[in-house]
C-alpha positions in Angstrom: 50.4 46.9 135.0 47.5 44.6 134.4 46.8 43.0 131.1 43.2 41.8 130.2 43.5 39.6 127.2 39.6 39.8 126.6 40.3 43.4 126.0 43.0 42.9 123.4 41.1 40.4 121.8 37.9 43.0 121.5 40.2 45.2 119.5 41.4 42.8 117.6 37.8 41.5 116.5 36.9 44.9 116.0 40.0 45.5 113.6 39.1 42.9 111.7 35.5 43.4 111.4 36.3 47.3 109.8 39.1 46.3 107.5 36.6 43.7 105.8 33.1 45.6 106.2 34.0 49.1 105.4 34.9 48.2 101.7 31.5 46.5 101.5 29.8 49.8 103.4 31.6 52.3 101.4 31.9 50.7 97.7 28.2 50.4 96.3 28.6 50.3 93.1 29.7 47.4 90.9 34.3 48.5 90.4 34.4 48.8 86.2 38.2 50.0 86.3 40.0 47.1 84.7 43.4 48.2 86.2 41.4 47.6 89.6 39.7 45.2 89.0 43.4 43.3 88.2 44.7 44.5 91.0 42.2 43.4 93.1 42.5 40.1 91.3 46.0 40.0 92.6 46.4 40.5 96.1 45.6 37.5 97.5 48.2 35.7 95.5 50.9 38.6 96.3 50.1 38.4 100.2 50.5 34.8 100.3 53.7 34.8 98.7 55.1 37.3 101.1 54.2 35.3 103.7 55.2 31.9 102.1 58.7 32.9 100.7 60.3 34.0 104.3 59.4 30.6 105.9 60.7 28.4 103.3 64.1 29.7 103.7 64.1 29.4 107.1 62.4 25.9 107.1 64.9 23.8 106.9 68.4 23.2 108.6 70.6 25.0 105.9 69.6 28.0 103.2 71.3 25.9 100.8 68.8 23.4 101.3 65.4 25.9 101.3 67.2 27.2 98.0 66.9 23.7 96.5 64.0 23.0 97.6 62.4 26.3 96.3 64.1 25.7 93.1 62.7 22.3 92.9 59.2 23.6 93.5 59.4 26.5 90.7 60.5 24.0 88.1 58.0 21.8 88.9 55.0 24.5 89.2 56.2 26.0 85.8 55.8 22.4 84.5 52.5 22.6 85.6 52.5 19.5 88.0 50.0 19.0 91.2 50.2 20.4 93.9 50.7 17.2 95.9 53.8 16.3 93.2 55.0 19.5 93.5 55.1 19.5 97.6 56.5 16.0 97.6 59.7 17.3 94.7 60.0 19.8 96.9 60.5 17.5 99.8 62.7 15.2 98.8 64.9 17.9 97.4 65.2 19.3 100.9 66.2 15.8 102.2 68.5 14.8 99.9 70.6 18.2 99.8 70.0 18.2 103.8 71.4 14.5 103.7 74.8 15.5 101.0 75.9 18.6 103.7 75.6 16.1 106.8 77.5 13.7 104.6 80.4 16.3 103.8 80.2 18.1 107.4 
């Protein structure tokens, strides 16, 4: 059985090209539904957490250290920090915890 990856990759294209244009095609009007309009709003954010949350607890070397790191993170985001300060908290939670269970292994 032959594979041709130009072919998968034309359906992928494709795929993608429909799932974005046929909202524009088929929604002509302006959306006045505040519940949808929310919604809408929202997805973005929601996606990107469901990716996001299943790779930080597999990041690291231990779960006990993607916990603390996560932790770390929230606490700082809820404290409305940057970014930056919030990635780097987040970091050196991670390496100190990762650095405490190689210490008692």
């Amino acid at each position: 059985m032959s594979h041709n990856i130009y072919i998968y990759i034309l359906v992928m294209a494709g795929v993608t090209y429909l799932v974005r244009m046929l909202p524009l095609a088929l929604i002509q009007k302006e959306i006045t539904s505040p519940f949808v309009k929310s919604f809408l709003f929202y997805v973005p954010y929601a996606c990107l957490a469901a990716m996001t949350f299943p790779a930080i607890l597999t990041s690291t070397g231990s779960i006990i250290s993607a916990v603390a790191g996560f932790a770390v993170a929230l606490i700082a985001a809820y404290k409305e920090k940057s970014l930056v300060t919030v990635a780097l908290l987040a970091c050196c939670a991670v390496f100190i915890v990762e650095r405490i269970l190689a210490f008692l292994a």
